[in-house]
C-alpha positions in Angstrom: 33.4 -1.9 -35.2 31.8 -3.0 -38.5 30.2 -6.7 -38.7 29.6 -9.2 -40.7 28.5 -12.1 -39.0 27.4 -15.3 -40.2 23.6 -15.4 -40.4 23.7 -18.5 -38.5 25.4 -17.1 -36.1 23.7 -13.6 -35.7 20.5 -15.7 -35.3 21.6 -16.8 -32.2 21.5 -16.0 -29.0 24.9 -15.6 -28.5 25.6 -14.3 -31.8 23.6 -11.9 -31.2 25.6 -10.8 -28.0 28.5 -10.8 -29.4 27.9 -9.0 -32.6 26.4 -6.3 -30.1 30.3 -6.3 -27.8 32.1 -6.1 -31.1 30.3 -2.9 -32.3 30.9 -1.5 -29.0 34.6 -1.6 -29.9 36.5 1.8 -31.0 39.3 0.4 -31.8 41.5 2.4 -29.5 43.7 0.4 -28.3 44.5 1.0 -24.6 43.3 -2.4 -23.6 46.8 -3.8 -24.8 48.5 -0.8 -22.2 47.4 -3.1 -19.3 47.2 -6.5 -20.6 49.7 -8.7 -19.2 50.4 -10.8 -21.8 50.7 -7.9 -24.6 53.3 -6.6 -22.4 55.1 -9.7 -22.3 55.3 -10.9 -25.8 54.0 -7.3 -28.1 52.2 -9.0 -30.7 49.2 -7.3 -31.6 47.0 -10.8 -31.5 48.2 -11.8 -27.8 46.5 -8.3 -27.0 42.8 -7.6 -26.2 42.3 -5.8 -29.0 44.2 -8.8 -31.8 42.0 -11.0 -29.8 38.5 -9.2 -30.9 39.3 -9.4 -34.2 40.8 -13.2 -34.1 37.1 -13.9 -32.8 35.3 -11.4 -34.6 37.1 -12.7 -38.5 35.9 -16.3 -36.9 32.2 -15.7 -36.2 32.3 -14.0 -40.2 33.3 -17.1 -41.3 37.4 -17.2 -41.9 38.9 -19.9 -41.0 40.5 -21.6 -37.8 43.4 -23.3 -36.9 45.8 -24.3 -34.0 47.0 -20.4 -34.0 43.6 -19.3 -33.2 43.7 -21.7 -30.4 47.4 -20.5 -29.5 46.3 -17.1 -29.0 42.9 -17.5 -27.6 44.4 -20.1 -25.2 47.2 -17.3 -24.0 44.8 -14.8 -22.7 44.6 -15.3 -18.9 40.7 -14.0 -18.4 42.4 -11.6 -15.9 39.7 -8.5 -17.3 42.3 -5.7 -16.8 41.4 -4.9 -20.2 38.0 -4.1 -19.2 39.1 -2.0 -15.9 40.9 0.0 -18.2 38.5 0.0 -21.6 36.7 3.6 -22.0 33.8 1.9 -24.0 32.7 -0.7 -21.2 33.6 -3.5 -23.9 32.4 -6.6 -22.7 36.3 -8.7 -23.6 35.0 -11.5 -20.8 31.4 -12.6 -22.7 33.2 -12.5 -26.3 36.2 -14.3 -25.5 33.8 -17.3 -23.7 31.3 -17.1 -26.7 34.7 -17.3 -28.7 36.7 -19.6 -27.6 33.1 -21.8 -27.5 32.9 -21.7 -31.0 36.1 -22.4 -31.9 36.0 -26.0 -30.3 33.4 -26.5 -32.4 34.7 -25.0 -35.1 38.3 -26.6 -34.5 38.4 -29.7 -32.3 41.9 -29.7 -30.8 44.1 -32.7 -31.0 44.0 -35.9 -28.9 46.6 -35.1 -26.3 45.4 -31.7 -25.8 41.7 -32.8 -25.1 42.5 -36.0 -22.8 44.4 -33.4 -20.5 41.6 -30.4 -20.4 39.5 -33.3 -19.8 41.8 -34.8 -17.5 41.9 -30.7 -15.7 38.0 -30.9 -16.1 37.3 -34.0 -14.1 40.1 -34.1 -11.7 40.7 -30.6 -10.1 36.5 -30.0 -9.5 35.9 -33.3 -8.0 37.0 -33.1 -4.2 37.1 -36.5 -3.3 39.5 -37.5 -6.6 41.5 -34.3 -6.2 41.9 -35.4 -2.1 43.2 -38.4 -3.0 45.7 -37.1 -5.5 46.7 -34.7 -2.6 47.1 -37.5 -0.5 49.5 -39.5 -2.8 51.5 -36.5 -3.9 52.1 -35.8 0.0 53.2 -39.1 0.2 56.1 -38.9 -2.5 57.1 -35.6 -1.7 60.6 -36.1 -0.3 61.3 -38.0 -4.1 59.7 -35.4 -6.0 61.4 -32.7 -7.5 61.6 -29.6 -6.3 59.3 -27.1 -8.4 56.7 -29.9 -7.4 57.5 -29.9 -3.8 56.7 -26.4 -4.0 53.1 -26.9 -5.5 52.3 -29.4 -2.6 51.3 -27.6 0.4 51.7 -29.2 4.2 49.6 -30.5 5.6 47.4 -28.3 8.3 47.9 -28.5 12.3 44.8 -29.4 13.4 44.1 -26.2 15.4 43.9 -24.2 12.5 40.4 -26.3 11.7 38.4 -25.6 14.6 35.1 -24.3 13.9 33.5 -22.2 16.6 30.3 -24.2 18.2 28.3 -21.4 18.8 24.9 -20.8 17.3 24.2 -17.4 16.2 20.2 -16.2 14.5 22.2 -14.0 11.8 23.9 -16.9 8.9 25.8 -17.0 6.1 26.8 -19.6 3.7 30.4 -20.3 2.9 31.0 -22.1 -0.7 33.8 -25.2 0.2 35.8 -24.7 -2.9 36.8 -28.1 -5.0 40.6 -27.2 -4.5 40.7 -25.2 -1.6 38.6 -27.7 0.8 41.7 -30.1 -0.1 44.4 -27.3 -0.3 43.3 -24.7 2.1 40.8 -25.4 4.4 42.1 -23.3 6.8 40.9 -20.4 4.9 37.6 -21.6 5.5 37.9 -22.4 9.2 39.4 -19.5 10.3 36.8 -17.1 8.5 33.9 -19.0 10.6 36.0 -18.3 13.7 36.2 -14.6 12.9 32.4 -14.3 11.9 32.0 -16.1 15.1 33.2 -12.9 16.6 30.9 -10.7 14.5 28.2 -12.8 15.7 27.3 -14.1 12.7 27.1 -18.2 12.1 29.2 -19.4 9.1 27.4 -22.5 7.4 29.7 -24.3 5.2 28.0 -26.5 1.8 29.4 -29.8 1.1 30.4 -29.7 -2.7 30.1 -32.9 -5.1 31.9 -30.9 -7.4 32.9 -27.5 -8.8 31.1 -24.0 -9.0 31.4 -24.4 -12.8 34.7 -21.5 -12.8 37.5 -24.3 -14.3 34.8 -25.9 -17.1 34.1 -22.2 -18.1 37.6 -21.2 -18.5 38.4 -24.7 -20.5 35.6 -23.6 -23.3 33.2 -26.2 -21.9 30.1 -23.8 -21.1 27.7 -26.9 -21.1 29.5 -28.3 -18.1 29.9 -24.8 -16.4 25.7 -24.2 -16.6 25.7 -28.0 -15.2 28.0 -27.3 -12.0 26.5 -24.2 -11.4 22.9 -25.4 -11.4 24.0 -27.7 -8.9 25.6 -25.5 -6.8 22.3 -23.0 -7.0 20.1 -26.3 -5.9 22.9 -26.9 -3.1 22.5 -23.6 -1.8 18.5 -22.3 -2.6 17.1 -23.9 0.2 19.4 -22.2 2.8 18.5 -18.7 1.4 15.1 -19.5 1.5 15.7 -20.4 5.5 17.4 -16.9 5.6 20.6 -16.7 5.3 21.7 -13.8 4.7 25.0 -13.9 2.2 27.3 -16.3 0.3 30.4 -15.6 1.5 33.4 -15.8 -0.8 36.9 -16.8 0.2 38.0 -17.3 -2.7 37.8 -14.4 -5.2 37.8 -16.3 -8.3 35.1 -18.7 -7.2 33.2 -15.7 -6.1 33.5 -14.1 -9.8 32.2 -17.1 -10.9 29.1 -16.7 -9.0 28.7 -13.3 -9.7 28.4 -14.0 -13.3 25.8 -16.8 -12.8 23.2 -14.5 -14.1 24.9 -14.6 -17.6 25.7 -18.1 -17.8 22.5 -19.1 -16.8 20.5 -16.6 -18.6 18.6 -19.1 -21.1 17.4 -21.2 -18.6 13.7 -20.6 -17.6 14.7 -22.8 -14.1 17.6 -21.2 -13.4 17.3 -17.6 -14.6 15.9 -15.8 -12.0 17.7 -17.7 -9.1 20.8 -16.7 -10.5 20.4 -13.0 -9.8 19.5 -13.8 -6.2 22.9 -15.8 -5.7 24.7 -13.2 -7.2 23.4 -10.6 -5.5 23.8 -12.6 -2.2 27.4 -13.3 -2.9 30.2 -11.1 -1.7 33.7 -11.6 -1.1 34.7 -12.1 2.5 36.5 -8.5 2.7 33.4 -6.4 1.8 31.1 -8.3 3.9 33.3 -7.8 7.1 33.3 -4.1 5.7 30.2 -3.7 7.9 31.8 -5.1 10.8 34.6 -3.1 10.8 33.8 -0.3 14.0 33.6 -4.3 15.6 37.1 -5.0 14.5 38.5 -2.0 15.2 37.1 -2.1 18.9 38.7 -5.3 19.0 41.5 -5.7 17.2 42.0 -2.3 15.9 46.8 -1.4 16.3 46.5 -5.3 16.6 47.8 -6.4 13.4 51.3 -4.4 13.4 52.8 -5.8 10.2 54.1 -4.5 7.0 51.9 -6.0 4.9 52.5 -6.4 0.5 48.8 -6.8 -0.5 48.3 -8.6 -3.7 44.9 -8.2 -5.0 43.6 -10.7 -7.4 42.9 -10.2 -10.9 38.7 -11.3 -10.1 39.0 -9.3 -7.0 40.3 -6.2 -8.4 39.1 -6.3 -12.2 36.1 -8.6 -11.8 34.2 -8.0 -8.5 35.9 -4.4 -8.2 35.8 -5.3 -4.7 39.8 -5.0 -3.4 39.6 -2.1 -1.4 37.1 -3.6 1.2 40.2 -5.9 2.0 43.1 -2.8 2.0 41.5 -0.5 4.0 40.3 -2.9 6.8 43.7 -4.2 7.3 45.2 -0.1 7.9 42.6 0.6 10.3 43.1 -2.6 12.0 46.9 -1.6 12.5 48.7 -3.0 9.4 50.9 -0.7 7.2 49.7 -2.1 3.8 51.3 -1.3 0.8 50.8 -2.1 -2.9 53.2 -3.0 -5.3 53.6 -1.4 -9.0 52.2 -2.6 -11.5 49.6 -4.4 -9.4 47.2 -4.1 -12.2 48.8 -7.2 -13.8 48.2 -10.8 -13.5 50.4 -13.2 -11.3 50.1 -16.0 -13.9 47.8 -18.2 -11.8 45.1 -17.6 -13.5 42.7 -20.9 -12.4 44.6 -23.9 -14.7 46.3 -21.3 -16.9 50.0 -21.8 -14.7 49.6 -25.6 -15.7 48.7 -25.5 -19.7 51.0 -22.2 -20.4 53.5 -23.2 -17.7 56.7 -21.3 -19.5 53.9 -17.7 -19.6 53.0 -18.1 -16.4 56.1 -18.6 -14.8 57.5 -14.8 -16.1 54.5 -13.2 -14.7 55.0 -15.1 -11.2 58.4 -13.6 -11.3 57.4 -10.5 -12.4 54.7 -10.3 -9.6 57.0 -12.0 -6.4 59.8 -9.0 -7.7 57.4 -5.9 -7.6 55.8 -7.7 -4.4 59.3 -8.1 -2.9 60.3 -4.2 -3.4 57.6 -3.4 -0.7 59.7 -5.0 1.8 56.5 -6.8 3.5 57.1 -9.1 6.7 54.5 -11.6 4.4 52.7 -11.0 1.1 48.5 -11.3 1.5 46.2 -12.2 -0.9 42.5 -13.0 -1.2 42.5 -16.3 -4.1 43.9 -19.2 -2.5 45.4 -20.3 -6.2 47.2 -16.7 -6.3 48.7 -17.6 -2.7 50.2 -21.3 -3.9 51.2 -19.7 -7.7 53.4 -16.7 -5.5 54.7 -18.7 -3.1 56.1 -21.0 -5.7 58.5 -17.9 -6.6 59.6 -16.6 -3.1 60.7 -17.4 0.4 58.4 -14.8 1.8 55.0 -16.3 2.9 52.1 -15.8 1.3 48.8 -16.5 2.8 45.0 -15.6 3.3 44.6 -12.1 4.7 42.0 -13.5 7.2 44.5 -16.0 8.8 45.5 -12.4 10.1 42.3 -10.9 11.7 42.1 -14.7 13.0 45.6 -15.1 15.0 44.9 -11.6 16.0 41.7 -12.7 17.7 42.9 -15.4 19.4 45.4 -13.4 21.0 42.9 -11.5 22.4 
């Protein structure tokens, strides 16, 4: 793809970067084959492809307006384009340097900003988004019912023990802003199972977010902010040798994994980066190595028909959803996979709450091709996918570890 960007621009850093993604683009086209919301609406500019140019006309210098916003705003970062791109374009990096400089470029209107601010400040700080929880438990009876359904229960006790054993071999597990508050069983009952595995799970209080919900809201400054602080939360307990970051949640674990380029720039931060991200791993593929351990254990234990939903940052992003699939078969589970299970579910980190309408057709897309597997529960391995599904079926949905966990303690 020719350029011709801004000298301003190109001098940056970032111009620079993306002038070098947008050359690597051939035009082709068969990004918009697997992008979800292509599918949905065929216009060329809700596509991968429309999008590349919408960014690439901006960063030459055409103007902006709200329907730049409109269709930047409608991609869902899910990266299926990239899975399926032949020339290993970059979309992610562009469409962050992008949507960046369009804020600048194009400041959006009052009620827009106080509620991505309002999204910025409430769902990544655990104590405010706790008490929220709290009150919308309260009024649940009064509220109505597609609300209901976005308030989880609250957990039986139980299902937060946390094994008391120490074990030499460590691993840290990152809290999660939302899921501490939404999910913490997730948590507890993958330090039981490493507890099995002999391996000690160590669990980091979090002020705040892993940077993941600033990032996708076009606030980068914020993002490098919450992830330096999550690095400085962390370092020391890698330097005492622990061994992995453990991810529960796959789009907080994609986050991490792209630490390195968000924190690039930063002469602190740059090399420390690389070391989380090549520490961090999603819990499937690190209990990949325990899996002869499983199967000794648990192994025709787990003897459910199973629909596995694999996240858009665990399939696209860490490439790392068959570490979950093909533990659960040899551990006695009939998984199967739905079709199209390339697309997104809609969830999509706050994407469900500012393009409600959107992400409500691919929800019911996904619960439908979920549901024609004819699974006793749907899995999953994002916490925000589980909540956005069940939202759309009767079915439960839930953590594919709360599996390998009840099957242990029937053991």
């Amino acid at each position: 793809m020719q350029t011709n960007l801004l000298p301003e621009i190109r001098a940056t850093i970032e111009g620079a970067e993306a002038e070098s993604i947008l050359r690597s683009c051939v035009h082709c086209g068969m990004c918009n084959a697997t992008c979800p919301t292509y599918q949905l609406l065929g216009d060329e500019l809700d596509g991968p492809r429309g999008r590349i140019y919408l960014i690439k006309q901006m960063l030459e210098g055409q103007q902006v307006s709200a329907i730049t916003h409109s269709h930047l705003d409608r991609c869902l970062s899910c990266r299926s384009c990239e899975t399926t791109c032949p020339s290993g374009v970059q979309y992610h990096r562009l469409l962050d340097i992008g949507r960046t400089e369009l804020e600048r470029r194009s400041p959006r209107n009052f009620w827009q900003s106080l509620l991505r601010a309002g999204l910025k400040h409430g769902l990544t700080n655990p104590r405010l988004f706790n008490m929220a929880l709290h009150l919308g438990r309260g009024m649940r009876a009064v509220l109505p019912d597609s609300l209901q359904k976005k308030i989880p229960l609250t957990v039986a006790p139980e299902l937060l023990k946390r094994p008391v054993t120490q074990h030499p071999r460590q691993v840290l597990l990152l809290a999660g802003c939302v899921q501490s508050a939404l999910g913490p069983e997730i948590n507890a009952a993958t330090a039981r199972v490493l507890d099995v595995c002999g391996v000690q799970a160590i669990e980091i209080a979090q002020s705040q977010c892993c940077g993941a919900v600033a990032l996708h809201l076009s606030d980068a400054e914020r993002a490098r902010q919450q992830a330096r602080q999550t690095v400085d939360a962390w370092w020391p307990h890698l330097q005492s040798g622990a061994e992995a970051i453990v991810m529960t949640a796959s789009g907080c674990g994609l986050m991490v994994h792209d630490y390195p380029e968000l924190l690039a720039q930063d002469p602190v931060y740059a090399e420390k980066s690389k070391v989380m991200a090549s520490k961090s791993m999603d819990v499937g593929r690190y209990l990949s190595s325990f899996r002869h351990q499983l199967i000794e254990r648990l192994g025709g234990k787990i003897e459910q028909t199973l629909a596995w939903h694999a996240p858009c940052s665990l399939r696209h992003g860490l490439r790392e959803d068959r570490f979950v699939e093909d533990l659960l078969r040899e551990l006695g589970a009939e998984v199967r996979t739905c079709r199209d299970a390339h697309l997104c579910c809609g969830s999509a980190g706050t994407y469900s709450i500012l393009q409600g309408p959107l992400s409500q057709q691919l929800r019911d897309q996904k619960v439908e091709a979920l549901q024609e597997c004819e699974g006793e529960r749907i899995v999953s391995a994002n916490m925000a996918c589980q909540l956005h599904l069940q939202t759309g079926t009767n079915t439960p949905v839930e953590h594919w570890i709360m599996l390998l966990d009840r099957a242990i303690d029937k053991t």
